[in-house]
KOLTOR-889292 format. One line per 5 residues: number of its first residue (from 1); their letters; for each residue x, y, z of C-alpha. Coordinates in Angstrom, 3 decimals, always signed. Example, Ala and Ser with C-alpha at 12.3 -4.5 7.8 and 13.67 -1.06 7.14 Angstrom:
% residues 2
1 = AS = +12.300/-4.500/+7.800; +13.670/-1.060/+7.140
This chain:
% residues 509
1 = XXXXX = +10.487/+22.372/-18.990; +6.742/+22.158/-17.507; +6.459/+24.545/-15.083; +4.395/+22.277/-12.413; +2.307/+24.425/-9.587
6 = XXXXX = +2.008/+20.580/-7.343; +5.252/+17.833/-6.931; +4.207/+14.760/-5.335; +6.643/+12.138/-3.855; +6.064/+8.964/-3.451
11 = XXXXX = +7.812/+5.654/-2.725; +6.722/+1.821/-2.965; +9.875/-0.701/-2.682; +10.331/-3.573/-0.453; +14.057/-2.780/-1.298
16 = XXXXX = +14.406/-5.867/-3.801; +11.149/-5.007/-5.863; +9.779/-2.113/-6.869; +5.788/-0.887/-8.097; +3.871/+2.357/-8.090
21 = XXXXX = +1.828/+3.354/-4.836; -1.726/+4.486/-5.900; -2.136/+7.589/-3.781; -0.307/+10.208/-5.504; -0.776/+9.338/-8.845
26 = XXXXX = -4.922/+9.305/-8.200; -4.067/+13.191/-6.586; -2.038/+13.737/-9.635; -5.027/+12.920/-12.268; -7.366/+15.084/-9.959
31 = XXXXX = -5.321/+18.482/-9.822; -4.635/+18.244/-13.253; -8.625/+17.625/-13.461; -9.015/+20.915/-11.977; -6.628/+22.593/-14.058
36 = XXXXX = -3.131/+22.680/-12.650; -0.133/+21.029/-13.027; +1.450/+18.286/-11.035; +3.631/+15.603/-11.639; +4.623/+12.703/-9.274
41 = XXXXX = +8.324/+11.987/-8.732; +8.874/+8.171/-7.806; +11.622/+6.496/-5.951; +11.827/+9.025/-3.122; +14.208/+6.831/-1.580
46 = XXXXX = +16.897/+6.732/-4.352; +16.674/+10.312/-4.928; +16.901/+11.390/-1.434; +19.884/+9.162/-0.942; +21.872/+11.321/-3.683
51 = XXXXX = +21.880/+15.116/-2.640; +23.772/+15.970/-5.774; +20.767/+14.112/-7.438; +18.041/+15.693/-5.832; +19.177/+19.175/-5.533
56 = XXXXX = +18.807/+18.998/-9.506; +15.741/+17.098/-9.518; +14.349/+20.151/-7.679; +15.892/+22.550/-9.765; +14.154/+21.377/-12.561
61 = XXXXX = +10.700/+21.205/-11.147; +10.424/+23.918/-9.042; +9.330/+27.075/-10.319; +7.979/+30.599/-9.176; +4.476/+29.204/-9.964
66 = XXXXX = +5.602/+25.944/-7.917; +2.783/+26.005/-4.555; +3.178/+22.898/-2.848; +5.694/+20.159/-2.774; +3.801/+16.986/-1.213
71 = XXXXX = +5.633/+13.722/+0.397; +3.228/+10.716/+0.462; +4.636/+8.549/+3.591; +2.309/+6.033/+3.455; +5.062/+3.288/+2.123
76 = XXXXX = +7.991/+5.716/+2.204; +11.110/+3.471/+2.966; +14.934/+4.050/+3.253; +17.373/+3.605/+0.560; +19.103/+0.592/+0.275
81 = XXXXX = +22.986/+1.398/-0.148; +24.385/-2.255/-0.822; +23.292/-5.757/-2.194; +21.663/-7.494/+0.953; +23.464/-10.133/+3.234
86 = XXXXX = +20.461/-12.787/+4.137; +21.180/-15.354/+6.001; +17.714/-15.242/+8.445; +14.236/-14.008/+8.084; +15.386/-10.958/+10.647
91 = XXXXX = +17.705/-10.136/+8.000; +14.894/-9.921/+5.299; +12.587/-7.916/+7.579; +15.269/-5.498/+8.135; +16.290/-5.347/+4.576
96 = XXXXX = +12.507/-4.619/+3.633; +11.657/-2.586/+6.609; +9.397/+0.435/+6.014; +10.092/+3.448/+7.841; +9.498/+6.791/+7.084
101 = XXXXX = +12.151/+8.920/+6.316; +11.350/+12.267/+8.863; +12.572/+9.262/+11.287; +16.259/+10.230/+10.384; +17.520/+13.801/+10.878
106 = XXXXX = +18.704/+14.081/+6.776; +15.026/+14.614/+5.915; +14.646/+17.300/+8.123; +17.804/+18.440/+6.756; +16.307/+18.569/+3.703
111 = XXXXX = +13.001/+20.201/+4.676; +15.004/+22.991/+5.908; +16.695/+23.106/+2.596; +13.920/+23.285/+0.489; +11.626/+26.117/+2.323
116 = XXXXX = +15.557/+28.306/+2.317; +15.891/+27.579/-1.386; +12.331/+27.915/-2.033; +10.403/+29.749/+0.256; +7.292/+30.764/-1.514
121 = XXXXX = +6.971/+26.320/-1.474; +4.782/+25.092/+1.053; +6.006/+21.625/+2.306; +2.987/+18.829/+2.878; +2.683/+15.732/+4.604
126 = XXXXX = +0.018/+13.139/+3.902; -1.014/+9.773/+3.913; -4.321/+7.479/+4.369; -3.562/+6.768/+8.446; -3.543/+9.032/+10.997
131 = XXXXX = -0.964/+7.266/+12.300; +1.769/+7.588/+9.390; +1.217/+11.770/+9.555; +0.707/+12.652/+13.071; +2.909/+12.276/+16.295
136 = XXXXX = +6.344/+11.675/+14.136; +8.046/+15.131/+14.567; +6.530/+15.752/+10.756; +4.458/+18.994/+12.076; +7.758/+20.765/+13.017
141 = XXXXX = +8.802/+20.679/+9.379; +5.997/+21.280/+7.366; +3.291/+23.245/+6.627; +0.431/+21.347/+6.074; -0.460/+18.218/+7.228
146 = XXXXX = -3.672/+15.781/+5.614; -4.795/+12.994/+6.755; -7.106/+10.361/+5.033; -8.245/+10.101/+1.456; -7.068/+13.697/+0.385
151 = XXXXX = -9.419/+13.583/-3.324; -10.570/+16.867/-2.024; -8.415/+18.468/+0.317; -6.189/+18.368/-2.050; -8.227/+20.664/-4.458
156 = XXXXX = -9.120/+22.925/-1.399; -5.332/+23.509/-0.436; -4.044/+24.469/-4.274; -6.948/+26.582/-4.295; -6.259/+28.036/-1.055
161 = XXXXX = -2.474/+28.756/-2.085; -3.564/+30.038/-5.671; -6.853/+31.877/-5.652; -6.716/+32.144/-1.675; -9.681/+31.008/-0.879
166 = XXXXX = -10.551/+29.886/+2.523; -9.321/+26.182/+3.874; -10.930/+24.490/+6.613; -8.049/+23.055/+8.974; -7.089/+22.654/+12.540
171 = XXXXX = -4.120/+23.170/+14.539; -1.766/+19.900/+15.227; +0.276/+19.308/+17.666; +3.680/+20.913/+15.447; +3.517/+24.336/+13.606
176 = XXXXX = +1.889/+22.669/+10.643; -1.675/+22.970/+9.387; -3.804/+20.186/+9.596; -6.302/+19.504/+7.441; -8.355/+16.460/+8.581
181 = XXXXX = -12.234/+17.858/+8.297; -12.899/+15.403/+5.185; -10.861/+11.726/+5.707; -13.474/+10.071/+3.762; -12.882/+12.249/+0.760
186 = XXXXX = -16.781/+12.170/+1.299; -17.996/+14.846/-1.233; -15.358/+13.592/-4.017; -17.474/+11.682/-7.194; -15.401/+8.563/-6.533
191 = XXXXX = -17.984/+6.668/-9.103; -16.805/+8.681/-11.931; -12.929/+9.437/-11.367; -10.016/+8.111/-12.667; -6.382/+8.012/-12.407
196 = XXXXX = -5.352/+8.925/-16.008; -1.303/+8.574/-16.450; +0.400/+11.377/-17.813; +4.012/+11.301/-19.928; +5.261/+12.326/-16.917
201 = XXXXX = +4.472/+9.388/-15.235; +6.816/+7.704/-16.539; +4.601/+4.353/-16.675; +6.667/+1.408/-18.444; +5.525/-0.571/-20.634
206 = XXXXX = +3.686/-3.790/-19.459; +4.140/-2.509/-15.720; +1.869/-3.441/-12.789; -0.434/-0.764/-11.759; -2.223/+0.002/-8.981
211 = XXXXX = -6.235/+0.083/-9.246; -9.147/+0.714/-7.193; -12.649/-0.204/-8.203; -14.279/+0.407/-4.851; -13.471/+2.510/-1.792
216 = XXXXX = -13.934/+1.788/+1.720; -15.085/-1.873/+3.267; -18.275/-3.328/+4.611; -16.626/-4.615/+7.949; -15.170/-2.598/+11.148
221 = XXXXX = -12.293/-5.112/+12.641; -11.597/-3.958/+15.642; -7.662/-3.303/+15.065; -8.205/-1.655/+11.954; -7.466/+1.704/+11.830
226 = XXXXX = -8.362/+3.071/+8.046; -10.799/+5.874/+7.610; -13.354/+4.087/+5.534; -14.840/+1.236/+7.391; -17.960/-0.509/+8.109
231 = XXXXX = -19.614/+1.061/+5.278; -23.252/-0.334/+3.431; -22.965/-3.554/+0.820; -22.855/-1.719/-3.228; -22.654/+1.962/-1.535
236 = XXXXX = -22.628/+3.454/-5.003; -20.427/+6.066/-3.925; -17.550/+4.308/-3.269; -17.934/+1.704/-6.562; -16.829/+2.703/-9.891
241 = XXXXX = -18.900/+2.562/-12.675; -18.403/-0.073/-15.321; -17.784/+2.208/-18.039; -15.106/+4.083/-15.888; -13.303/+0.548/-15.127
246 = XXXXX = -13.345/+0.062/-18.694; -12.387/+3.093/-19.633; -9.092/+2.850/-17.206; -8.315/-1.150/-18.953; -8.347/+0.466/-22.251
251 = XXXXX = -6.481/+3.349/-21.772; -3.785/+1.646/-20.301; -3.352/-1.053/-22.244; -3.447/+1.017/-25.490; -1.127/+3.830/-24.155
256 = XXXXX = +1.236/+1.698/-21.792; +0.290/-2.127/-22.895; -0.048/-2.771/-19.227; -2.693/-5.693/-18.452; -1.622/-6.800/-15.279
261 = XXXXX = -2.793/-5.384/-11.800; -2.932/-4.759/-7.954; -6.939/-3.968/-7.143; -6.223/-1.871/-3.887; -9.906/-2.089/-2.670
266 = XXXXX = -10.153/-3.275/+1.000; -12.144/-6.021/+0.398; -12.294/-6.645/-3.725; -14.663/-9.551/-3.159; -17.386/-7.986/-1.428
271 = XXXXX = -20.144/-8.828/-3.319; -20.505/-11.286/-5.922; -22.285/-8.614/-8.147; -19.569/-6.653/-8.309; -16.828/-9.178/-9.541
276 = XXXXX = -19.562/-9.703/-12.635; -19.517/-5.959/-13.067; -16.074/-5.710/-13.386; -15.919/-9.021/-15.353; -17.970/-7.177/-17.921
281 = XXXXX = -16.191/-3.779/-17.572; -13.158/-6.269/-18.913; -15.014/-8.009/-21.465; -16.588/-4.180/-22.768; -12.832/-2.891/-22.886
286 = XXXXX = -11.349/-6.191/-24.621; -8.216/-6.149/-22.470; -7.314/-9.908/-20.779; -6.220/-8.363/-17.502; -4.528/-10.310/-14.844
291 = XXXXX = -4.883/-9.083/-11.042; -3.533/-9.495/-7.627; -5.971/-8.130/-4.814; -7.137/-8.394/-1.196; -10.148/-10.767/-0.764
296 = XXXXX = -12.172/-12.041/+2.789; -12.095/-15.868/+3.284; -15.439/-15.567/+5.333; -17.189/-14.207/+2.008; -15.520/-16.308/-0.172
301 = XXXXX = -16.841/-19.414/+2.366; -20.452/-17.888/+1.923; -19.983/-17.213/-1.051; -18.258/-20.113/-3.267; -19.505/-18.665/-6.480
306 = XXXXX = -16.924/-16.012/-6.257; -13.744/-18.210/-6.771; -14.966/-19.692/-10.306; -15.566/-15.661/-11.023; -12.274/-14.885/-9.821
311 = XXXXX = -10.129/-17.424/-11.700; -12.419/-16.274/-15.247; -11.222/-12.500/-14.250; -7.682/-13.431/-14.342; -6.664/-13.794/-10.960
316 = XXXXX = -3.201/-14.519/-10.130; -2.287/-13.752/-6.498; -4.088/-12.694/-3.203; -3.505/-11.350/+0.036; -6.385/-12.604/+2.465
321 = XXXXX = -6.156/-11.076/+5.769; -7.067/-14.155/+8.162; -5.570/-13.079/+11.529; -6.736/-16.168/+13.346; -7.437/-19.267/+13.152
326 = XXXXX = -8.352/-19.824/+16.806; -12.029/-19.155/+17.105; -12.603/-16.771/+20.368; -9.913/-14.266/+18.912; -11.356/-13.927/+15.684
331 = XXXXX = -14.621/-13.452/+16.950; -13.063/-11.066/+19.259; -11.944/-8.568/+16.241; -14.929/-9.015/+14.208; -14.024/-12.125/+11.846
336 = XXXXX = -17.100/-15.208/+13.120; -16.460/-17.900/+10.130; -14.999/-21.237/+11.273; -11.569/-21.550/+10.847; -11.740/-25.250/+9.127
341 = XXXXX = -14.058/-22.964/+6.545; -11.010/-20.441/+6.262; -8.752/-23.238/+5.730; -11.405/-25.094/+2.604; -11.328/-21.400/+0.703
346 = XXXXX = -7.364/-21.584/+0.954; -7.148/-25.107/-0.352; -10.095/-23.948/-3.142; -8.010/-21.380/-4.453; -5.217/-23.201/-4.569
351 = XXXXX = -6.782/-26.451/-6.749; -5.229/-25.615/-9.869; -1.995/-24.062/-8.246; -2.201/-21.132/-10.236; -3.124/-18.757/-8.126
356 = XXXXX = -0.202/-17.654/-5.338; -2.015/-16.861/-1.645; -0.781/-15.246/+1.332; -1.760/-15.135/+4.248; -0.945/-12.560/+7.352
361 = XXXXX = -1.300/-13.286/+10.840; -1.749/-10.914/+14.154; -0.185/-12.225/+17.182; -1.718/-11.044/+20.514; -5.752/-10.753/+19.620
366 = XXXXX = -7.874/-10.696/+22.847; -7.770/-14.270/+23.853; -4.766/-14.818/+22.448; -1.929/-16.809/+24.195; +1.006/-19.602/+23.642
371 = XXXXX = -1.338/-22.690/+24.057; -3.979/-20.863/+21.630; -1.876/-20.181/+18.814; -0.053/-23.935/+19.251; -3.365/-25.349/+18.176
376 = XXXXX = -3.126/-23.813/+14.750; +0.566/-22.287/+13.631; +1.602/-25.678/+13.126; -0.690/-26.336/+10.162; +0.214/-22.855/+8.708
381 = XXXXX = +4.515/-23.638/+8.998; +3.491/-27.268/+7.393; +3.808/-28.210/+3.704; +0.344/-29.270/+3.399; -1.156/-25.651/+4.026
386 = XXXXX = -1.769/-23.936/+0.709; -0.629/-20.614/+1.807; +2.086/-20.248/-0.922; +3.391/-17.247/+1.211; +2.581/-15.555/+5.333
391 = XXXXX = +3.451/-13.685/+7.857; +2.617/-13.133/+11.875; +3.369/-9.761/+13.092; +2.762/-8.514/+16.377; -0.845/-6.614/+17.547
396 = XXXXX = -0.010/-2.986/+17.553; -2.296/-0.917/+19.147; -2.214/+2.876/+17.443; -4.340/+5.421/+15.269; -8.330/+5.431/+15.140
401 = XXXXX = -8.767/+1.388/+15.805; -11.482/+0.463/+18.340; -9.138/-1.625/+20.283; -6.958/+1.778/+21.126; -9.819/+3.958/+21.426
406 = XXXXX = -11.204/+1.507/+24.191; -8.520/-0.943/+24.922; -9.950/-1.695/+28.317; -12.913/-3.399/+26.434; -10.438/-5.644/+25.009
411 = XXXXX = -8.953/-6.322/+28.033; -5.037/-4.463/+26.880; -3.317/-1.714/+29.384; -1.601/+0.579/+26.750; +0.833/+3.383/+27.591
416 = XXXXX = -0.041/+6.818/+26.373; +2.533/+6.711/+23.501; +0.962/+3.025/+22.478; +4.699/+1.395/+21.967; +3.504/-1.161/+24.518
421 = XXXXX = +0.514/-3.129/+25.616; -0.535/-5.735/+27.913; -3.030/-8.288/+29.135; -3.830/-11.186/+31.551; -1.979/-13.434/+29.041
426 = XXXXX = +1.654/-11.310/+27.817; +2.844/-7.979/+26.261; +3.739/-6.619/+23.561; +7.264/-7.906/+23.972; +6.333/-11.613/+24.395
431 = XXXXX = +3.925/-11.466/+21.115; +6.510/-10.185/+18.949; +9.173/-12.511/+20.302; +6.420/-15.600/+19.418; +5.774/-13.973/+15.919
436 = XXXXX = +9.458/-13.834/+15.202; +9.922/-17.495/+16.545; +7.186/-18.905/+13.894; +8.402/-16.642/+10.817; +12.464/-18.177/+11.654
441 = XXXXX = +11.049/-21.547/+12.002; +8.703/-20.872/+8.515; +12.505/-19.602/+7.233; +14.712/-21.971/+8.209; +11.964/-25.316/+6.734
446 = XXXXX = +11.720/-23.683/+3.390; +8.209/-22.989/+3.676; +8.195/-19.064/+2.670; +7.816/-18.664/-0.983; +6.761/-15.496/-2.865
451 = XXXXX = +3.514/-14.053/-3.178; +1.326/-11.192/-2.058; +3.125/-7.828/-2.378; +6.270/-9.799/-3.224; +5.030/-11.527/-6.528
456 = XXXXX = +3.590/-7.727/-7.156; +6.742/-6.997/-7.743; +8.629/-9.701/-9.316; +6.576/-8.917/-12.308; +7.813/-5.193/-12.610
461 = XXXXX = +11.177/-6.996/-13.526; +10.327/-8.434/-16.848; +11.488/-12.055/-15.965; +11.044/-14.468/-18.784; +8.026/-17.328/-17.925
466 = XXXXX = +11.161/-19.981/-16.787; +12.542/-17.473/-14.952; +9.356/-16.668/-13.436; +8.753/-20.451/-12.579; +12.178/-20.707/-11.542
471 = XXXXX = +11.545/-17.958/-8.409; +8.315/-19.010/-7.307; +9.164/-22.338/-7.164; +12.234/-21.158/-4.623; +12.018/-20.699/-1.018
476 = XXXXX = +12.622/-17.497/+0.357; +15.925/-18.276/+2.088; +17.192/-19.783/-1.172; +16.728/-16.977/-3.608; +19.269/-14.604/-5.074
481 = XXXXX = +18.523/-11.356/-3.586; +21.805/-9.751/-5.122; +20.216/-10.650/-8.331; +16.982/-9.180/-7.221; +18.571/-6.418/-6.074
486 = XXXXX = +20.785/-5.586/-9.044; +17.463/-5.893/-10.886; +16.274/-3.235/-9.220; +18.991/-1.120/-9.025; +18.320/-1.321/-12.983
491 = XXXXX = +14.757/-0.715/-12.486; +15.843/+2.562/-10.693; +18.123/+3.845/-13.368; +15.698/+3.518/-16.078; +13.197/+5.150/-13.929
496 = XXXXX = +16.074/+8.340/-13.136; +17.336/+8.126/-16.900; +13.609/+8.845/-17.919; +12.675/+11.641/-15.301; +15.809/+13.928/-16.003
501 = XXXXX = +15.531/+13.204/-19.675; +11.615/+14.456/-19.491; +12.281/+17.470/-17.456; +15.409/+18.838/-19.476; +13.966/+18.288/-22.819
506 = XXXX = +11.998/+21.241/-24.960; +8.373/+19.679/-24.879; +7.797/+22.580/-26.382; +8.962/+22.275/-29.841
């Protein structure tokens, strides 16, 4: 058995589907950069969910020269126990709601466990928003907390606990630690790093992977809340070299035969220069990728050069973050192109229907109201809107945005806790009973299909073409989701079979 010094955690699943989350795998490939051992344990959920299970999982990892055990919350969700019942769009939100697991009192059972089993293991908490780490009872039951893009605090805390040097942190508002003093990962070489899979990784063959070719994005919406906004155009250090991008194709398709991918940059399509630099990182490492990936209608309305480049790169899916598509409140949040130009770069991707698009929606923008949103949800729940997929969620008004660190600018009253807003128009309340009201009426008209982080995962399942066809082609309300989630449950076993088979085997010999 390795003796590993770092365990990460981690959890991506929208409870039918499953893929890997890129933070701790790109922590993984850095501490073993800087000479110690880690190894990332997926399916948090499933393992949590068994305490026979993970009691022996620990077992086998942990060791006296064990120093941190790490939970990555950013998409941490609760174990599913039984084949889903889904009979309204409620039902799928629930079944595919994300939530944190400190949120029931068996994690903190399990913290407790751990540091009495273990107590030379310091427990972490971490993720990219402040909001995900802080303020949810999580600094009562750890040790250190770190917020943001943790490339280097990461380094600084193993080398704190090994070689004790000195680590910058601050207090929080729990016992923990929090170390916060870098959430740009500022002094990491991004341009040169990559996330190199190890055996114990357990990648599969011909799985999705996560990706990022560039860091950070050049606009500063006012709700947004990540760490690296409004940055310059081609900041070279937050892009990737081409040889590096190549480097990553090759290596993965040679060691893992994976081709397919989910770009996780913020905004993928930021310059047209950079989609031919990756073009020709793909064409250097021979690979025929195919991609899913966030992308800005307004640039892709600029600039229309991009979608001809996008289709030759081998795009298959996107996720374009519209909001709006009154006017006033888009302007209002930082987003200026006309909405009829949003809606000509939806029906331009979809020309040759090959290429599935989502779309999400934020209910409750400053000038926002009932008669606002009438003038353009009912194009987005018809037929003849190419969004293949969508959602509208309520605003929420939390972590570093601009909106919560001035929401009288924006014209919201927000309690101290942020669970509820307000304005001249409605609350809180209202906006996520009107968000829920379009996404039943989407449900019930058969006009939700999958894409975005859905068709992500659909291809971790291995679905023959037909079968592939067949479930896109299905409305959301009309799909077998005890297939899907027997599927998965498979998914999870080969995952577990592989882990305990790694870990009790003599690598050694």
């Amino acid at each position: 058995m390795t003796q590993y010094n770092v365990i990460l955690f981690t959890d991506m699943n929208s409870s039918f589907w499953h893929a890997k989350p890129m933070g701790a795998y790109r922590l993984a490939s850095e501490l073993r950069k800087h000479g110690y051992t880690a190894t990332v344990i997926d399916f948090f959920g499933e393992w949590l969910a068994d305490p026979k299970l993970f009691n022996q999982l620990l077992d086998l990892l942990v060791s006296d020269q064990t120093l941190f055990i790490g939970f990555s919350s950013v998409f941490f969700t609760e174990h599913q126990v039984q084949a889903p019942d889904i009979r309204s769009y409620e039902d799928l939100k629930q079944y595919k709601k994300t939530a944190w697991p400190l949120y029931n009192d068996r994690m903190k059972l399990y913290f407790s466990l751990i540091r009495k089993k273990f107590p030379h293991v310091k427990l972490v908490h971490g993720g990219i928003h402040e909001g995900h780490v802080v303020g949810r009872q999580v600094t009562d039951y750890v040790d250190f907390v770190i917020t943001g893009l943790a490339d280097t605090t990461v380094i600084e805390l193993a080398d704190h606990l090994s070689k004790n040097t000195s680590l910058k942190y601050m207090p929080s508002t729990g016992k923990a630690k929090l170390l916060a003093h870098d959430v740009r990962a500022s002094s990491f070489d991004f341009p040169n790093c990559v996330v190199d899979y190890a055996p114990e990784d357990h990648v599969m063959p011909g799985e999705v992977l996560p990706m990022e070719t560039s860091r950070g994005c050049l606009f500063k919406c006012s709700f947004c809340d990540y760490p690296l906004i409004g940055r310059k155009k081609g900041d070279p250090d937050y892009h990737k070299t081409v040889d590096v991008i190549a480097h990553e194709f090759r290596r993965n398709f040679e060691q893992y035969q994976v081709n397919k991918y989910f770009f996780v940059d913020d905004t993928f399509n930021e310059s047209t220069t950079k989609l031919q630099e990756i073009l020709r990182a793909r064409d250097i490492s021979g690979v025929d990728i195919r991609f899913e990936c966030y992308l800005r209608a307004d640039l892709l309305a600029r600039f229309p050069e991009q979608i001809p480049l996008l289709k030759e790169l081998g795009i298959e899916s996107t996720i374009l973050g519209i909001e709006s598509l009154y006017l006033p409140s888009a302007q209002a949040i930082g987003k200026s192109t006309h909405p009829e130009k949003v809606k000509e770069v939806m029906y331009r991707l979809k020309e040759d229907d090959s290429i599935r698009v989502f779309a999400s929606f934020i209910v409750g923008l400053p000038e926002d109201n009932p008669d606002t949103l009438s003038t353009w949800t009912d194009w987005v729940l018809d037929s003849s809107c190419p969004a293949d997929g969508f959602r509208f969620v309520p605003l929420h008004i939390s972590g570093m945005s601009e909106i919560c660190q001035n929401p009288e600018k924006f014209g919201y009253t927000v309690t101290p806790d942020h669970k509820y807003w307000s304005n001249k128009h409605w609350d809180l309340p209202q906006a996520s009973k009107y968000a829920a009201k379009l996404m039943e009426t989407a449900w019930a008209t058969d006009r939700i299909k999958i894409a975005g982080f859905d068709y992500l995962g659909m291809q971790n399942f291995n679905f023959s073409a037909d079968q592939m066809t067949n479930i896109l082609n299905t409305p959301m309300n009309k799909l077998d989701y005890n297939l899907l989630y027997q599927k998965r449950k498979e998914q999870w076993q080969l995952y577990k079979t592989a882990v305990l088979h790694y870990e009790t085997a003599d690598k050694h010999k």
